[in-house]
C-alpha positions as CSV (number, residue, x, y, z in Angstrom):
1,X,48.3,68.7,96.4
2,X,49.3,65.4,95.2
3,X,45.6,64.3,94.9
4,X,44.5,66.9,93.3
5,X,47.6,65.9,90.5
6,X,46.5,62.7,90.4
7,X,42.9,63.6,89.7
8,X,44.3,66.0,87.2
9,X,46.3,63.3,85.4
10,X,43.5,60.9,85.5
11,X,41.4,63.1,84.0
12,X,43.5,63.9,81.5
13,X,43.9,60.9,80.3
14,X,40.4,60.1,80.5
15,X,40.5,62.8,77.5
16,X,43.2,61.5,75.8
17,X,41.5,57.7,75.4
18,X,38.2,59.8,74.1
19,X,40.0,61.9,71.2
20,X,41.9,59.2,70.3
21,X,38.8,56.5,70.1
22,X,36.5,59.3,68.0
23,X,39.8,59.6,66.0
24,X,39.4,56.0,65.4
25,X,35.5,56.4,64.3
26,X,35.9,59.2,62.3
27,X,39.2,57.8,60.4
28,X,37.6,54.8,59.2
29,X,34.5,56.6,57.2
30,X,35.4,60.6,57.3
31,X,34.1,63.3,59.8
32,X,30.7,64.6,59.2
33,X,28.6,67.4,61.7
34,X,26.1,64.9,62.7
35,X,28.5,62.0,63.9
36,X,28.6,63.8,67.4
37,X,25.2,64.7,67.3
38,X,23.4,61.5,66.3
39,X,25.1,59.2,68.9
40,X,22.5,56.5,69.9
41,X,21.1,56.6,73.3
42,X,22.9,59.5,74.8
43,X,26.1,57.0,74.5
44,X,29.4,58.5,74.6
45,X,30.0,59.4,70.3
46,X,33.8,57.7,70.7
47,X,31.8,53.9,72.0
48,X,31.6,52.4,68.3
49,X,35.2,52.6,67.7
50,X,35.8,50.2,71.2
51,X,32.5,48.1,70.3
52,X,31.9,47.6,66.5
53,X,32.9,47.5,62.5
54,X,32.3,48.7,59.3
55,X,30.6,45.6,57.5
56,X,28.6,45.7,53.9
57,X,25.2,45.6,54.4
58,X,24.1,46.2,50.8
59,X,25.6,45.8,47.2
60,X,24.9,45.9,43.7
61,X,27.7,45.9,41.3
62,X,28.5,48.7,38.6
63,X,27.4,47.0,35.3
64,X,27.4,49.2,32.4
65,X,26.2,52.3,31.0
66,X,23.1,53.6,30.9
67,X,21.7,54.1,27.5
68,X,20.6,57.3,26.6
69,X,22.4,59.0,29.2
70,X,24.8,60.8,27.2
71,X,24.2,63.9,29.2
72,X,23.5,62.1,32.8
73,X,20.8,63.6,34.7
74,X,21.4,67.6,35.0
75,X,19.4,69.2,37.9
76,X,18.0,65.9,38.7
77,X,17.8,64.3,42.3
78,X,17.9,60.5,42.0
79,X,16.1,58.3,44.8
80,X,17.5,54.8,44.9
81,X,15.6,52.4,47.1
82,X,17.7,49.7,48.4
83,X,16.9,46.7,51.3
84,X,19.7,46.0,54.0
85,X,20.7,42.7,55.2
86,X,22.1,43.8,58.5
87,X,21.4,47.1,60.7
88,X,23.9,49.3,62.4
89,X,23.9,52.8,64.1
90,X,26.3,54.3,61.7
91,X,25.9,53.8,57.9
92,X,28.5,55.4,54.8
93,X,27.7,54.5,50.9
94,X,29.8,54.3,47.9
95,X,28.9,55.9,44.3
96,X,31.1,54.8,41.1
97,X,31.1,56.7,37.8
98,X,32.8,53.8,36.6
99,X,31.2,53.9,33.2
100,X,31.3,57.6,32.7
101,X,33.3,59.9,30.4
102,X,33.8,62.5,32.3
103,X,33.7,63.5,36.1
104,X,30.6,62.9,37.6
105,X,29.8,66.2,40.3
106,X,27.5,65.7,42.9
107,X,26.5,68.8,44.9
108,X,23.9,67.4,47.2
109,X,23.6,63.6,48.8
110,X,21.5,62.3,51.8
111,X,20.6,58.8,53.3
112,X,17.6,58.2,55.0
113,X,15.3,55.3,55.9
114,X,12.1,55.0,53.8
115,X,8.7,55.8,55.6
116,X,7.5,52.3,54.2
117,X,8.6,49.5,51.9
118,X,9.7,50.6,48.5
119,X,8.1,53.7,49.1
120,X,10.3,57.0,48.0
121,X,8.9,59.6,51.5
122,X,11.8,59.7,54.3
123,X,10.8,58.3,57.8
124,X,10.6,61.3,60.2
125,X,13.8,62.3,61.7
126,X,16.1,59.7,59.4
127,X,17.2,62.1,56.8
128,X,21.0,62.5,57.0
129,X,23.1,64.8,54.6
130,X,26.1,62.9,53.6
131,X,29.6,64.5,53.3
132,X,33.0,63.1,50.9
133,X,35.9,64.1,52.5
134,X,34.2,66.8,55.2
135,X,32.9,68.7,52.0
136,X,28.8,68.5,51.0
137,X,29.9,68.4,47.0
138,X,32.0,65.9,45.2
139,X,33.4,65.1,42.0
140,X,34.2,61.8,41.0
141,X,36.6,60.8,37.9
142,X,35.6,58.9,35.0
143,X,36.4,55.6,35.6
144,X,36.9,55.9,39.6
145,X,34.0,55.4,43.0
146,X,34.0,57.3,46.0
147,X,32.6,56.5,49.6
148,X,30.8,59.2,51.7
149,X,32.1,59.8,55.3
150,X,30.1,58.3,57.8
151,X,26.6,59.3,59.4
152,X,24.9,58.6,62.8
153,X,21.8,56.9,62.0
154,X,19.9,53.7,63.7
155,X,19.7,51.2,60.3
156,X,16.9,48.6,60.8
157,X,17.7,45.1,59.8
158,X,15.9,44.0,56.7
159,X,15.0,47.9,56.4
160,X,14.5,50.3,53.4
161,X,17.1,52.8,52.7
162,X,16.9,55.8,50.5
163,X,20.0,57.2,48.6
164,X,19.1,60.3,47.6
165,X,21.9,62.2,44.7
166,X,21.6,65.8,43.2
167,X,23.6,66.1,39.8
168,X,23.3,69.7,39.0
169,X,25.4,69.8,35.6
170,X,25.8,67.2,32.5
171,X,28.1,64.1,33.5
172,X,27.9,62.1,31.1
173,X,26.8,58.1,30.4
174,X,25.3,57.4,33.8
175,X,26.7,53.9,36.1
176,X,24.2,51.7,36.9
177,X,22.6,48.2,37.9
178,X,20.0,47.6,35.1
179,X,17.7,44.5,36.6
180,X,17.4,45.6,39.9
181,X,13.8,44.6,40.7
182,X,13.4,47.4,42.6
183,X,11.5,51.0,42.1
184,X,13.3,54.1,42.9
185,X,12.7,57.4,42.2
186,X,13.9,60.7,40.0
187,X,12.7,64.3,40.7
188,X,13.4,67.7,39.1
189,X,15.8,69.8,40.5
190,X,17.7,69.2,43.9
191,X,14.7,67.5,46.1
192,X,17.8,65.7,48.1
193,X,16.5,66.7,51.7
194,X,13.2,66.6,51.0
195,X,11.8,63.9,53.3
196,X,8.2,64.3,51.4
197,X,7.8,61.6,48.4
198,X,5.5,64.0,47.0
199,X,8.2,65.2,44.2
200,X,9.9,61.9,43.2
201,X,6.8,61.3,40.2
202,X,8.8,59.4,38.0
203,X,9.6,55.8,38.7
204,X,12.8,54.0,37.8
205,X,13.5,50.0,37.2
206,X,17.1,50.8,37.9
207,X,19.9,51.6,40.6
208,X,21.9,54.4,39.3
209,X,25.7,55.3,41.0
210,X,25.0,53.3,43.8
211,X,27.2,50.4,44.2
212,X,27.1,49.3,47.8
213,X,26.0,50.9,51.5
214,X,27.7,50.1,54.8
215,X,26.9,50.3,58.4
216,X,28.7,50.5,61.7
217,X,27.7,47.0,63.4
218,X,28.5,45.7,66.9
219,X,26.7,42.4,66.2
220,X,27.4,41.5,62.8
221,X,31.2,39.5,62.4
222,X,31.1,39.8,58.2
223,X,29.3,39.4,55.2
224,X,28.7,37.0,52.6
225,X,29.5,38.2,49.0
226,X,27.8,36.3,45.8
227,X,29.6,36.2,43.2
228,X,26.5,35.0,40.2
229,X,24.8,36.0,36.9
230,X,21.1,36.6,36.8
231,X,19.9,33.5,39.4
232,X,21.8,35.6,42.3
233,X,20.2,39.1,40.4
234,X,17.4,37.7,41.1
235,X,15.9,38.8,37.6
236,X,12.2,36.7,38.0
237,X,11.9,37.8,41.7
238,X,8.9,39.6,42.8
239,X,9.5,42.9,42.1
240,X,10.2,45.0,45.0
241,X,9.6,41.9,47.3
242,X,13.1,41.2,48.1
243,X,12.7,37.2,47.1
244,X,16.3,37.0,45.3
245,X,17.9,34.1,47.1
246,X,20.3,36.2,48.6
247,X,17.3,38.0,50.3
248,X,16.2,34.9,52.0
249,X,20.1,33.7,52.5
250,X,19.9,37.1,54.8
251,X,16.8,36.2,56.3
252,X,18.3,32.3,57.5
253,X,21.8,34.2,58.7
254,X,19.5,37.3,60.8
255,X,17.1,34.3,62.0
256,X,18.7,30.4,62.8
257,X,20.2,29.7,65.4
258,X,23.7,29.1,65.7
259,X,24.2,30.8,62.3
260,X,27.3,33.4,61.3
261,X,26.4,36.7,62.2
262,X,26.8,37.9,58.7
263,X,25.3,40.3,56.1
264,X,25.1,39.5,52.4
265,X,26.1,41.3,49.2
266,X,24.5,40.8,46.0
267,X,27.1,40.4,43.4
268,X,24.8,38.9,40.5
269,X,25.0,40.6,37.0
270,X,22.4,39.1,34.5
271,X,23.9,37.3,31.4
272,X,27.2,37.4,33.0
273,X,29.6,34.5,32.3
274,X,32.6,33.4,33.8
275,X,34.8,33.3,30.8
276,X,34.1,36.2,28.3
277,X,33.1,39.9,28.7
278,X,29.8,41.5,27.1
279,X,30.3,42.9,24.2
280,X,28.8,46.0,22.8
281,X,25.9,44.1,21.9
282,X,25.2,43.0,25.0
283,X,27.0,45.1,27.4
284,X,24.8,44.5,30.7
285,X,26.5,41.5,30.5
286,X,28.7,43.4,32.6
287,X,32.9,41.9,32.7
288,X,33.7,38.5,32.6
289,X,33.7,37.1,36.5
290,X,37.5,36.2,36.3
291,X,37.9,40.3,35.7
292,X,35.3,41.7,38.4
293,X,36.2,39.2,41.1
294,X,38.4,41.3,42.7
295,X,35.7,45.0,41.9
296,X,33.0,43.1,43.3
297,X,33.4,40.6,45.6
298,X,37.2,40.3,47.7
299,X,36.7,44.5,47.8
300,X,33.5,44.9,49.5
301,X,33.7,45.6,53.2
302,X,33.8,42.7,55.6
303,X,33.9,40.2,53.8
304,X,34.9,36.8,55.5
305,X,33.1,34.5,52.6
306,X,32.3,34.2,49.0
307,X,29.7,31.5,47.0
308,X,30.0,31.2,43.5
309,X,27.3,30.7,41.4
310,X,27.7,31.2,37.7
311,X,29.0,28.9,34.9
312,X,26.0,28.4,32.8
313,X,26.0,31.4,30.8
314,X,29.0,30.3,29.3
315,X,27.6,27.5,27.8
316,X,24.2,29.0,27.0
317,X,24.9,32.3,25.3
318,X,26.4,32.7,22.0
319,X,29.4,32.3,21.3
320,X,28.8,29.1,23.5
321,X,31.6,27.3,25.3
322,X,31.4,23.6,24.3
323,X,34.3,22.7,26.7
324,X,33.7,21.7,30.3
325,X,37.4,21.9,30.7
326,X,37.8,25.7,30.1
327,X,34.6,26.8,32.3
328,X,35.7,24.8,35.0
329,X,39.0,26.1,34.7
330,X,37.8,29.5,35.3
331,X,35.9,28.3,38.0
332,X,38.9,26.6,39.7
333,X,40.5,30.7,39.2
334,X,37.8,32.5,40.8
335,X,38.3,29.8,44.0
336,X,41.9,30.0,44.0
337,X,42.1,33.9,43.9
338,X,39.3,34.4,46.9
339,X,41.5,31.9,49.0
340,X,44.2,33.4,48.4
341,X,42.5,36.1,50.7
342,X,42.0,33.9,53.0
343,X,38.1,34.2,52.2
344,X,35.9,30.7,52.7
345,X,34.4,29.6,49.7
346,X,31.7,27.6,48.5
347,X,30.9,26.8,44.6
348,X,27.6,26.0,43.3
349,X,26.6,23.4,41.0
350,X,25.3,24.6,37.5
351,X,20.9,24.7,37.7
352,X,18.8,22.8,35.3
353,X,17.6,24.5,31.4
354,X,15.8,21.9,29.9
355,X,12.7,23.5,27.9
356,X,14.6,26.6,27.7
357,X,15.2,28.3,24.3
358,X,18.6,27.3,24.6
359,X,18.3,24.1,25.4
360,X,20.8,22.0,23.5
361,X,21.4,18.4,24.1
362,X,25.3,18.7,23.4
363,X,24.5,21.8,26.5
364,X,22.9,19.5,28.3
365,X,26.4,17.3,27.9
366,X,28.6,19.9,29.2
367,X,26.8,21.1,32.1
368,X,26.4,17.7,33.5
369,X,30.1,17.6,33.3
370,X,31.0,20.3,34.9
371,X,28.5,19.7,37.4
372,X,30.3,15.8,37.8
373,X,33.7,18.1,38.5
374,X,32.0,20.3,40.9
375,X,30.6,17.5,42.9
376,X,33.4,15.7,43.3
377,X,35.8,18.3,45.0
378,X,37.6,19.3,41.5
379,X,36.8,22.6,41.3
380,X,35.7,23.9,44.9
381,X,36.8,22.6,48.3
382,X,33.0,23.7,49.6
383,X,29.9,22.8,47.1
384,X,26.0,24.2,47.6
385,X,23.9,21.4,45.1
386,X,22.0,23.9,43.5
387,X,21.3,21.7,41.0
388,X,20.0,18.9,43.2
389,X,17.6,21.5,44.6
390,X,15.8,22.8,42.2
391,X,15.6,20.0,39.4
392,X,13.0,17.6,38.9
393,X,12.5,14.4,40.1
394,X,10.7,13.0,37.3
395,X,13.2,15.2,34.8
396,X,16.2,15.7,36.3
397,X,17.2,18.2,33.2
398,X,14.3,20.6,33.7
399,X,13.5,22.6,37.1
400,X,10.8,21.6,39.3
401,X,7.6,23.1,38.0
402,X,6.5,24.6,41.5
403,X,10.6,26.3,41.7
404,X,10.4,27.5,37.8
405,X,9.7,31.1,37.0
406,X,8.2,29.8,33.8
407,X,10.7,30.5,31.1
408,X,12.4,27.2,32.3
409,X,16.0,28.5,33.0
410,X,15.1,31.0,36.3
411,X,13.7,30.0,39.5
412,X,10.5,31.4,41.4
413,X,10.2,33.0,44.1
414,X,9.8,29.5,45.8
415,X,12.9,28.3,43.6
416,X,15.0,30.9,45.3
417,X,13.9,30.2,48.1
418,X,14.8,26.4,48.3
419,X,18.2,28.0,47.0
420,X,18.8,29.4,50.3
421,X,17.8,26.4,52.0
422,X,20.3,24.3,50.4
423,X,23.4,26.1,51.6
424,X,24.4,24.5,54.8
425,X,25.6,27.5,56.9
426,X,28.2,25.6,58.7
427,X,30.2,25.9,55.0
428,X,30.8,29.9,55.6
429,X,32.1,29.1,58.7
430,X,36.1,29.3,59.7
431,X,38.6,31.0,57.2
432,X,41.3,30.0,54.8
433,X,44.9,30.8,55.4
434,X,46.0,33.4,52.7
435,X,48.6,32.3,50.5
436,X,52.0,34.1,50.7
């Protein structure tokens, strides 16, 4: 009798340990049907919660609305197509209508992995429908974002996603990521499960509601967010190539040895400036760094490490700031408020624009002397010599003519490449102690 107790008590608590660790799992992204059903390898459903984390894999910030969108997209299925850093065996996305007017209703969202490269048919058996709160439709405020509960699903490194929504009503001005570099996909009515590509006819230059996806990863520790104008964008890569720098960033941290098991997030807005917000005029501009810091970079999941990259827009772009003082400044603000999380961070010198349209002498003036503060530990504790990288020898104000994209202010795809060699990796190492 006593025994047969004991076994009794052991197996309940055997029990016990496995509702509490798929409480765990579930908690962190939502329950959805297929969580128990798409556990990998015939692996107990609860393991994740003992042997993983949530970490961004992808991310694309929120940057303005979309023009002519007054009504969104009614009846409409949009395909995003979006490239991960890091895999993982469970995945969960967010979707903002932060530049709506009124509440954004989604009735039908799924995540799959594409068949092929930038290609809008579903690889067979991928397609997952995605739930918000244990329901299949969602509303989301004007103004607000929502993440999907979580899904079982194998996610490739340096894979293809495709983040499929169905709108079925007007919502309004539509969120999105103008310069994406990427094709996605719209079809008529709601196509959201359909693994076939054959409907998706129309081809979009954009990301649309889509601000970040991330997996469930027992090998990655963090991620690396950017936080950059349209050098991180990545606006003169190759189209649908995946040669931003962050790409190939991803590619040394998945590859070297010795590296940080980390993914990287893409927080580059074209035209975007440290100092000032776009205006109506120029509203892809997206906010001023110093007011997205916090949207886009310390609030994205997992993140142990930020580089900064931005600064020259400021002196560029009308009204131009002819101050070094005040753009370093606001440098020095975006370093102090991502240490204060106790995030690593490295700054980046300001990149070469001689030839450029802009081009100004009295420019030329204030970027070299921001560039002297930066260099000599006045604005950021860590420093990535992007400058030093890419100029050229024989003209140290203009880029190297095998890294320039040709309008003589963006790099090629072999500028942003040598971008990602010049970050020594060692720098997104450790952590800093978060200021009480």
């Amino acid at each position: 009798m006593t025994r047969n107790m004991g076994y009794a008590l052991l197996a309940g608590l055997a029990a016990i340990v496995v509702l509490v660790s798929t409480a765990i799992f579930i908690g962190v992204g939502g329950k959805d049907e297929s969580l128990d059903a798409m556990s990998p390898s015939g692996r107990n459903p609860a393991a994740p919660a003992s042997s993983g984390k949530w970490v961004g894999t992808w991310g694309a910030p929120a940057v303005a609305a979309e023009p002519k969108t007054r009504d969104g997209f009614a009846d409409t299925s949009i395909r995003n197509v979006v490239h991960t850093s890091v895999g993982g065996t469970g995945a969960r996305i967010e979707l903002s209508n932060l530049y709506g007017n009124r509440p954004l209703t989604i009735t039908h969202a799924t995540l799959a992995l594409a068949a092929a490269p930038s290609n809008p048919t579903a690889a067979s058996g991928s397609m997952r429908r995605l739930s918000f709160g244990n329901k299949r439709s969602v509303t989301i405020p004007a103004g607000e974002a929502v993440t999907s509960d979580a899904v079982r699903l194998n996610v490739p490194h340096a894979a293809d996603l495709l983040v499929t929504t169905y709108s079925p009503t007007p919502s309004g001005p539509v969120t999105y990521h103008p310069y994406a570099r990427q094709t996605s996909y719209v079809a008529e009515g709601d196509r959201a499960s359909e693994a076939a590509g054959s409907a998706f006819t129309q081809q979009s230059p954009y990301w649309r509601y889509l601000t970040g996806v991330d997996v469930w990863s027992a090998e990655t520790e963090g991620a690396v967010a950017v936080m950059g104008d349209s050098i991180t964008d990545g606006i003169t890569s190759s189209p649908g190539a995946n040669r931003r720098w962050t790409d190939f960033l991803a590619e040394r941290l998945r590859n070297e040895r010795g590296a940080p098991r980390y993914s990287v997030l893409n927080g580059g807005i074209s035209g975007n400036r440290v100092l000032v917000n776009g205006s109506k005029f120029s509203p892809n501009n997206g906010p001023s760094g110093i007011s997205r810091l916090e949207r886009d970079v310390l609030s994205r999941t997992g993140v142990k490490a930020v580089v900064i990259e931005m600064g020259l827009n400021d002196i560029i772009k009308i009204p131009r700031q002819r101050d070094p003082e005040r753009i370093i400044e606001g440098l020095r603000k975006l370093e102090r408020e991502a240490r204060a999380r106790g995030l690593r961070v490295v700054g980046s010198t300001l990149t070469p624009f001689g030839g450029h349209r802009g081009y100004r002498p009295r420019l030329e003036s204030v970027r070299q002397q921001v560039n002297e503060a930066i260099r000599s530990g006045k604005v950021y504790e860590h420093v990535v010599d992007f400058d030093a990288a890419l100029r050229d020898p024989a003209n140290p104000r203009r880029l190297r003519p095998a890294y320039d994209s040709g309008d003589h202010l963006h790099p090629s795809d072999n500028g942003y490449r040598a971008m990602a060699e010049a970050l020594e990796l060692k720098q997104l190492k450790g952590s800093t102690p978060a200021k009480l």
